[in-house]
C-alpha positions in Angstrom: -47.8 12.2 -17.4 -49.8 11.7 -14.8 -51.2 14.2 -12.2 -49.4 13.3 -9.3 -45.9 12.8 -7.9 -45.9 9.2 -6.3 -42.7 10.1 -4.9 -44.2 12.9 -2.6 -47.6 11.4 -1.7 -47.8 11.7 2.1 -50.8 11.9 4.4 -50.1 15.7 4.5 -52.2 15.1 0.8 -55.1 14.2 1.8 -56.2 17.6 3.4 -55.5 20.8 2.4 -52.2 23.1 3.0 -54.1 25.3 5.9 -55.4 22.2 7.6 -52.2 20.4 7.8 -51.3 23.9 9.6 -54.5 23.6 12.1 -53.8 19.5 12.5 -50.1 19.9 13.3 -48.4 22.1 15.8 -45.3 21.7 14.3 -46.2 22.8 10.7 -47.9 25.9 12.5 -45.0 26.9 14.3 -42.9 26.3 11.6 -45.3 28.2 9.5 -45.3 31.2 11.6 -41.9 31.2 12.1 -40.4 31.7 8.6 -43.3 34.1 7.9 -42.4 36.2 10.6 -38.9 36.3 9.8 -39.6 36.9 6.4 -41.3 39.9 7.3 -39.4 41.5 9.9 -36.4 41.1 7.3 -38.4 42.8 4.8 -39.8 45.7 6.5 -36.7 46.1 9.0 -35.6 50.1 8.2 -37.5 50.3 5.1 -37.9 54.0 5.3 -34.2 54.3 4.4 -33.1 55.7 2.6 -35.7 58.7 2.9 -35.7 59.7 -0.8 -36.0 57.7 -4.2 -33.5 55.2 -5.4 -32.8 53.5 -8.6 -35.9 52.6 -10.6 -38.6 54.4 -7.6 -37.6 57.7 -9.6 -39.8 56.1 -12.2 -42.4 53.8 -10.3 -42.5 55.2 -6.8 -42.4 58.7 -7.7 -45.2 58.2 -10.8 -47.3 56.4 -7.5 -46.7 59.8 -5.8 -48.2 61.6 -9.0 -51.1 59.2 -9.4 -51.7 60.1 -5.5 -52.3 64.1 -6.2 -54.4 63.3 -9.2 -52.4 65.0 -12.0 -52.6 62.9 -15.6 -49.0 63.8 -16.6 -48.3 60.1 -15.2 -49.9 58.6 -18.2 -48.1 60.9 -20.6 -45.5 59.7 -22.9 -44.7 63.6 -23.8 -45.0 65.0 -20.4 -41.6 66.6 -19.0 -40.8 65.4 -16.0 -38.8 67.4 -12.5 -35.4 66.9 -12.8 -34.0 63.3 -11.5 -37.2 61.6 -12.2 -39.3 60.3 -15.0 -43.5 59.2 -15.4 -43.6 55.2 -15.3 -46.4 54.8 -18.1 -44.3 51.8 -19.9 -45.7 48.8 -17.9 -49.2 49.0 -16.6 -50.5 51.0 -13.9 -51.7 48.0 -11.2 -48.3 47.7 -9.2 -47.8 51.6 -8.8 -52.1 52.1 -8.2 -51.4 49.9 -5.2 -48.4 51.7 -4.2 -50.5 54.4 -4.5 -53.2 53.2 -1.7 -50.3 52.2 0.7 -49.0 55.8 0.5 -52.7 56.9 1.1 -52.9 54.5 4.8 -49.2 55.1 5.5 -48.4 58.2 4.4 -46.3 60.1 1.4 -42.8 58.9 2.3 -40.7 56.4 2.1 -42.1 53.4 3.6 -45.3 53.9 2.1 -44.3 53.8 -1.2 -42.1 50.7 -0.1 -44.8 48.6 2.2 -46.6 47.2 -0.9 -43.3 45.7 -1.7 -42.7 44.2 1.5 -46.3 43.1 1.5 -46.4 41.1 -1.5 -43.0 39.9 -1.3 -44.2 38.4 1.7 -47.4 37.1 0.3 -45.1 35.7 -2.8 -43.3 33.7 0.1 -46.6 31.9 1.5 -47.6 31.5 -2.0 -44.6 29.7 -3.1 -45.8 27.1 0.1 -49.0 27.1 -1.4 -48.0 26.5 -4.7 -45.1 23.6 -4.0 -47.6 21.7 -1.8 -50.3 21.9 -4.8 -47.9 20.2 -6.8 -46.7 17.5 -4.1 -48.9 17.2 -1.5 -46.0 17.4 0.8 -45.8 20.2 3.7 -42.2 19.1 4.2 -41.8 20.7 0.7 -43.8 23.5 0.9 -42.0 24.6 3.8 -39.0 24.1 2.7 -40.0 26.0 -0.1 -41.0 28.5 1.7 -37.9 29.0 4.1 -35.5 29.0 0.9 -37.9 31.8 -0.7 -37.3 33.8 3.1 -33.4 33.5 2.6 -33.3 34.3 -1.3 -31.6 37.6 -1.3 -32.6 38.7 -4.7 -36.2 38.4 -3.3 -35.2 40.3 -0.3 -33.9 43.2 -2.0 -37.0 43.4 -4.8 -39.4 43.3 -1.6 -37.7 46.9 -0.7 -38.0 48.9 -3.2 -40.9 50.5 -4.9 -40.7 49.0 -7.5 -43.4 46.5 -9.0 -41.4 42.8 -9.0 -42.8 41.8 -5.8 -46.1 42.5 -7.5 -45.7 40.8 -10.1 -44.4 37.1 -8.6 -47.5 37.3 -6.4 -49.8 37.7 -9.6 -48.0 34.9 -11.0 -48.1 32.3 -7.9 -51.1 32.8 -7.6 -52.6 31.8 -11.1 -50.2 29.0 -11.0 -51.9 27.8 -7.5 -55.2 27.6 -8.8 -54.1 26.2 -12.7 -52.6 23.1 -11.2 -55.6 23.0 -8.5 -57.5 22.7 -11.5 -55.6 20.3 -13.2 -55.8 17.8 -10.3 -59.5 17.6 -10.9 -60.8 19.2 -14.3 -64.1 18.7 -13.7 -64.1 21.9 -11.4 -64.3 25.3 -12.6 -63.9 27.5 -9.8 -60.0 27.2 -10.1 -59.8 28.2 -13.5 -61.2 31.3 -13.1 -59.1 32.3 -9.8 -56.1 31.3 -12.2 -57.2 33.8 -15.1 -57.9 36.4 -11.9 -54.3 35.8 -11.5 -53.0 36.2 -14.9 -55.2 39.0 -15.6 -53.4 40.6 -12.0 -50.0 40.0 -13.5 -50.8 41.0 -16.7 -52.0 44.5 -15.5 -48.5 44.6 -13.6 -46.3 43.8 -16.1 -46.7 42.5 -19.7 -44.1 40.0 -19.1 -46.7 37.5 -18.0 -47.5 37.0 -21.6 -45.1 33.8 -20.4 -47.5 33.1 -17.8 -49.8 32.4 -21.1 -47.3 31.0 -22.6 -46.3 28.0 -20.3 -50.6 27.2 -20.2 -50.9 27.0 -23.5 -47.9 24.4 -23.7 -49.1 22.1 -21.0 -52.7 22.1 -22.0 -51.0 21.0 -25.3 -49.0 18.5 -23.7 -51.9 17.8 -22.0 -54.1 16.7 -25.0 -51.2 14.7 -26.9 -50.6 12.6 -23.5 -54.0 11.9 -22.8 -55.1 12.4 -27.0 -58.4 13.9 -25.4 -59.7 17.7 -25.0 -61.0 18.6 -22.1 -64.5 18.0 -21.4 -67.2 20.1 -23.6 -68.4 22.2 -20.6 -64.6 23.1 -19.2 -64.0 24.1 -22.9 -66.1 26.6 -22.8 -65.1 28.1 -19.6 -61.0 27.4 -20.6 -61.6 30.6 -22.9 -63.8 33.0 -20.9 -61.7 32.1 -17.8 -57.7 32.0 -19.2 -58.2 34.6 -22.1 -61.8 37.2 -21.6 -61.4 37.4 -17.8 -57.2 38.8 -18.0 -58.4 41.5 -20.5 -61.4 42.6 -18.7 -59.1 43.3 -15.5 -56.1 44.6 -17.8 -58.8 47.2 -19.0 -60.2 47.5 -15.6 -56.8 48.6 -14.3 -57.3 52.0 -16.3 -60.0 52.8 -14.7 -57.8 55.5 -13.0 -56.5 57.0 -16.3 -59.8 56.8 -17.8 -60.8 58.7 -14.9 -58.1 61.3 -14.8 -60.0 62.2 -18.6 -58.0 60.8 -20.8 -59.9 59.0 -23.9 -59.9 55.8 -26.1 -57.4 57.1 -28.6 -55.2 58.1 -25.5 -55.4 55.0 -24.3 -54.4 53.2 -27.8 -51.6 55.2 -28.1 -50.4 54.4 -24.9 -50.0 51.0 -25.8 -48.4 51.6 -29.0 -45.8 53.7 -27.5 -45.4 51.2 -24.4 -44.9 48.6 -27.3 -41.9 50.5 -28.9 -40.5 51.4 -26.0 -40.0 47.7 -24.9 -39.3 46.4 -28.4 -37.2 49.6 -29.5 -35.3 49.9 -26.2 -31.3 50.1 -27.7 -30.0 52.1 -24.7 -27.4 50.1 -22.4 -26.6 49.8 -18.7 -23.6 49.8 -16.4 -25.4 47.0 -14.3 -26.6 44.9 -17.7 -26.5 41.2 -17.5 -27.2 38.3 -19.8 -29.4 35.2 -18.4 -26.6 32.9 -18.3 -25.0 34.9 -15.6 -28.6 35.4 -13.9 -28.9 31.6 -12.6 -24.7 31.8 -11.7 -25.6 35.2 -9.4 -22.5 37.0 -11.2 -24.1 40.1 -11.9 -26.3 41.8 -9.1 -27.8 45.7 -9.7 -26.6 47.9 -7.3 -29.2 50.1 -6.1 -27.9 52.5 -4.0 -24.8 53.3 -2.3 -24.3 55.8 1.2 -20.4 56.9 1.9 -21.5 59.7 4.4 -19.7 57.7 7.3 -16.2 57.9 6.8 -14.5 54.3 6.2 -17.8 52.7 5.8 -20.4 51.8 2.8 -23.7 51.2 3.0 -24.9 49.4 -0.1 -28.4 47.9 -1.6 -27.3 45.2 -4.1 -29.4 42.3 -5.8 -27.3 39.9 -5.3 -29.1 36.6 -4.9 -27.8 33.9 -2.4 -25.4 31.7 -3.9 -26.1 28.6 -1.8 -30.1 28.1 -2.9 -29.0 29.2 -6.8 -26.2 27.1 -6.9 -27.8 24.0 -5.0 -31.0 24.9 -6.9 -29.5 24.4 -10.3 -27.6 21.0 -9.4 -31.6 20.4 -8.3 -33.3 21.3 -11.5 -30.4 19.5 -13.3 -31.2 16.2 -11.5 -34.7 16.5 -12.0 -34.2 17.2 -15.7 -32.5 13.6 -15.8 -35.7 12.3 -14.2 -37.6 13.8 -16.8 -35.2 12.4 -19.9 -35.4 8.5 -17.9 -39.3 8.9 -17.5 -39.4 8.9 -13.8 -40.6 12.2 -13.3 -44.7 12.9 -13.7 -46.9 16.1 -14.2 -46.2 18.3 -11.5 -42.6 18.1 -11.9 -43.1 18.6 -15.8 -45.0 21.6 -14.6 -42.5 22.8 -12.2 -39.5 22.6 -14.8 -41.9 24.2 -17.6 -42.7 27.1 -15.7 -38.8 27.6 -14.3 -37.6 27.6 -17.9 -40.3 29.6 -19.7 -39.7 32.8 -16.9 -36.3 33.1 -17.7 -35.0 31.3 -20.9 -36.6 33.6 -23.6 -34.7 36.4 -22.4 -31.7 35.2 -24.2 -33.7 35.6 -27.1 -34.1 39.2 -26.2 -32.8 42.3 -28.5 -33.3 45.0 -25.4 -31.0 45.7 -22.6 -31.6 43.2 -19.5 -31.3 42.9 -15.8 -30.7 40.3 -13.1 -34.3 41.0 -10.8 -35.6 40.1 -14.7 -34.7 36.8 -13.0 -37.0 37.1 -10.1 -39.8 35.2 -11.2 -38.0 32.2 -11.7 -36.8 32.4 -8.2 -40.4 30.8 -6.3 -39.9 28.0 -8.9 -36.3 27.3 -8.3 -37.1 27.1 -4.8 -39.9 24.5 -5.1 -37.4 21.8 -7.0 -35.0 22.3 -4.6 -37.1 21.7 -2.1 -38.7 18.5 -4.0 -34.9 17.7 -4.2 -33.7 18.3 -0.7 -36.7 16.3 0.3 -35.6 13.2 -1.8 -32.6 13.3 -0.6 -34.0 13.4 3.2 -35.5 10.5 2.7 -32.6 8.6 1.0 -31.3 5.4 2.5 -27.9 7.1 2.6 -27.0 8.5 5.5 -24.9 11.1 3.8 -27.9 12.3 1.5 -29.9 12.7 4.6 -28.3 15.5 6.0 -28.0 17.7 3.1 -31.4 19.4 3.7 -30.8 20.9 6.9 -26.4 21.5 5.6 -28.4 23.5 2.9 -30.6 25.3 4.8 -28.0 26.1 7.5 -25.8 27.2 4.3 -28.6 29.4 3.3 -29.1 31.2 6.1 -25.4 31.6 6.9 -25.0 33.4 3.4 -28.4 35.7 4.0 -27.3 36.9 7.7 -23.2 37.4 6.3 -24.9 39.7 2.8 -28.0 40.8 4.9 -26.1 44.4 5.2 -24.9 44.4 1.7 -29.3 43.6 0.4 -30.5 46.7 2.8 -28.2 49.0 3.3 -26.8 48.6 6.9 -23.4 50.4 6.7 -20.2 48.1 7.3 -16.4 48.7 7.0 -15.4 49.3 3.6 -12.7 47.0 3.7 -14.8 44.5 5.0 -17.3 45.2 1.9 -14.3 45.0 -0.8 -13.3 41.4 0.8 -16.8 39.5 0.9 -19.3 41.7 -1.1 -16.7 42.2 -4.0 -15.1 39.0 -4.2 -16.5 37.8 -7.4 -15.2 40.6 -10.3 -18.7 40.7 -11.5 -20.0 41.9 -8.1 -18.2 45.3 -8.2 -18.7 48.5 -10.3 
């Protein structure tokens, strides 16, 4: 496999992402565009509703305890007020920063949300960043990027306090760096911005253990293509940077528990007990899904529902937008048959690796699971279809030409019509029951 995508090799390679946006106007205003729009989408009424809902009664409200200093927050035992619970069962990072928005934007509810919206936001540049690193095409990455702005399962997880949106920025980011590494090996910078990313999403959630994971198989890959090891001085750093660095700033994220005078043996049973939690967890859920219905968007969570206006609902689902998962999955299904007739090279064997390995194992999962566990697939997704659309754009058929901008237009068609039904914005009930309840799976 080689290290580049001959398919996708544009002038737009030869410089970097940020000064194809400072050469070309139309990349910059097509930059700053779907970045502002992803935004204002984001943050537009985030302070409603005013009080907790679904799972900020765990991370929001435990970000509110970390913010007047009380160590109950890391206490498995501790009882909590009524209605809410201490988050101690992922690590602390996503709810410490939570924590710092509430102390620049207040104690309520849109600064225990901003975070979200921030990195949510960030996730969406970042999936730019990332497609172009593996194509060297800003059609791509843009493309990528707009699909990422429409994706209403990324919309509604860059609301709420809860630490998703963290986590795909963590990720994105050591994936940019690992496969800015990979295009030239003989730099070492990279690899140790990639293990500041993993060690980020590591301290966030320990599902990045994946994010390991999906490394360790290419570098493998990696040395049975080329039947080679890296060179001798990288192989020293691949360790230090990938495996010593992620610890050091797991540990470093207890700083504030450490702090709060809790001690070593604390801390090691804190682990143990967020270990059986996650492995022991038997309990079920009216919102449960299975992975197979994650990539079909049958099973959204509903967050939150308002009736106070007679004849109307307000409601906060998941659901994701059918148009980029559907089309995404046709996208990733191509590509795979790229992959089986040899066509495809490295970054698409990277792309495909990482989309499967953030979502696939679940099946193989004994505890109770649900559809944002899809999210950080999502960024992925986005980038083959992308890759896709942008093959097909530059088809000799004239048919297969216009299905980038009939997607798009699709896309955005679907986030505008389910916009309400992602954030809340009351509509007529009826109307709700005929287009936010059509599919069975859709309605509790």
């Amino acid at each position: 496999m080689s290290n580049t995508d001959s398919s996708m090799l544009t002038p737009d390679a030869q410089v970097s992402f940020w000064q194809n946006l400072r050469r070309e106007r139309l990349y910059m205003l097509l930059f700053a565009g779907i970045l502002t729009f992803c935004f204002l989408t984001k943050v537009a009424r985030l302070g409603f509703p005013t009080d907790f809902y679904f799972d900020e009664v765990y991370h929001g409200f435990t970000a509110t305890v970390y913010l007047h200093g009380d160590k109950q927050a890391y206490d498995p035992w501790a009882k909590p007020p009524q209605g809410k619970a201490f988050e101690w069962t992922h690590p602390p990072l996503a709810k410490l920063i939570m924590t710092g928005m509430m102390v620049v934007f207040g104690e309520n509810s849109f600064g225990w949300r901003i975070g979200s919206v921030l990195f949510g936001t960030a996730a969406t540049v970042a999936t730019a960043l990332l497609a172009f690193e593996l194509f060297g095409s800003m059609t791509v990455a843009l493309t990528a990027m707009a699909l990422m702005s429409l994706e209403g399962l990324v919309l509604t997880q860059s609301r709420v306090a809860m630490n998703d949106a963290y986590f795909i920025c963590f990720t994105l980011l050591a994936f940019i760096f690992y496969v800015r590494w990979r295009k030239d090996e003989s730099r070492v910078p990279p690899l140790y911005l990639c293990g500041l990313g993993l060690g980020l999403a590591v301290a966030t959630k320990w599902t990045a253990f994946y994010l390991f994971v999906i490394l360790a198989l290419d570098l493998a890959a990696r040395a049975i293509w080329t039947r080679r090891l890296p060179e001798s001085r990288v192989l020293l750093h691949l360790p230090l940077a990938l495996a010593l660095l992620p610890v050091a700033l797991y540990m470093a994220s207890y700083i504030h528990f450490f702090a709060m005078g809790w001690e070593w043996k604390n801390f090691v049973e804190l682990q143990k007990q967020m270990w059986w939690y996650h492995t022991g967890l038997k309990a079920g859920h009216s919102f449960q899904s299975v992975p197979w219905q994650w990539i079909l968007n049958l099973r959204p969570v509903w967050l939150y529902v308002d009736y106070s206006k007679e004849g109307y609902a307000a409601n906060i689902y998941n659901l994701g937008n059918s148009v980029i998962l559907y089309t995404g999955l046709w996208a990733v299904f191509s590509t795979m048959v790229q992959m089986r007739d040899r066509l495809a090279t490295w970054p698409v064997w990277f792309a495909l690796l990482s989309y499967f390995m953030l979502w696939l194992p679940w099946t193989f999962s004994p505890r109770m699971m649900l559809f944002y566990h899809y999210l950080p697939a999502v960024p992925l997704l986005c980038i083959l279809l992308a890759r896709w659309l942008e093959d097909k754009r530059t088809s000799p058929l004239a048919g297969e030409q216009v299905l980038a901008p009939m997607v798009l237009g699709m896309a955005f068609v679907w986030f505008v019509v389910f916009y309400p039904d992602n954030t809340a914005i009351a509509v007529p009930q009826a109307f709700a029951d005929l287009v936010y309840f059509a599919v069975p799976g859709w309605k509790f």
